[in-house]
N, C-alpha and C positions, 0 to 999 in steps of 0.2 A: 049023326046028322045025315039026312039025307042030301042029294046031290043038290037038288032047287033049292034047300034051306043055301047051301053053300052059294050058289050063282045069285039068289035074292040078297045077301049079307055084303057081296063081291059087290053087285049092281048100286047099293044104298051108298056103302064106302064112295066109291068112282064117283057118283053122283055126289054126293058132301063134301066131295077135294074138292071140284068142281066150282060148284056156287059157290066156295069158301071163297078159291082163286078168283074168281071173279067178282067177289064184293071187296076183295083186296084194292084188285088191281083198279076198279070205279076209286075206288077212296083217293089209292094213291094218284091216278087223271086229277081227282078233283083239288088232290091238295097240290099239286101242279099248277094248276091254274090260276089259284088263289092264289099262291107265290108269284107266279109271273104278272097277275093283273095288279097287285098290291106293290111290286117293284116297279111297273110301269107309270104304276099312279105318283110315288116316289118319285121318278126321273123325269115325271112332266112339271113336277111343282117347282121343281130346281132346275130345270133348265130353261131360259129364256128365249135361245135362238131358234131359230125354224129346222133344226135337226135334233137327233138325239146319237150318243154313240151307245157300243155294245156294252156298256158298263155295267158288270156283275156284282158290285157290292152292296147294290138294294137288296139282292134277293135273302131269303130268307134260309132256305133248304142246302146245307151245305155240299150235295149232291150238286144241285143245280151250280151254284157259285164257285165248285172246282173242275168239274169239267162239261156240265151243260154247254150245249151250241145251242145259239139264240138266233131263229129263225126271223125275219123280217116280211110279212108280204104288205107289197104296197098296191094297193087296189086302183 
């Protein structure tokens, strides 16, 4: 094999972890989200009063529900 075969074969690999990691990592953002919007939608149907607390047992993802921190911004 010559040398460019070898740095063309290097370049493809690199590049395929690459996009792989990053269609991962989209997926995993998105199934985040949906856990969090779909807990949130949960705890507004059950809760009555003009607040909500940090409550983790809507969510779905058991990542999330044992050590996610639940960010808040209030606009």
């Amino acid at each position: 094999m010559k040398p460019y075969h070898a740095i063309i074969v290097f370049c493809v690999l690199v590049s395929s972890a690459a996009l792989a990691s990053l269609h991962f990592y989209r997926t995993a953002v998105g199934d985040i989200v949906q856990d969090m919007n779909q807990a949130l939608a949960i705890t507004l149907q059950e809760k009555q009063e003009g607040w909500i607390t940090p409550d983790k047992s809507a969510l779905v993802l058991s990542t999330l529900r044992g050590e996610g921190m639940l960010l808040i911004v209030c606009s």
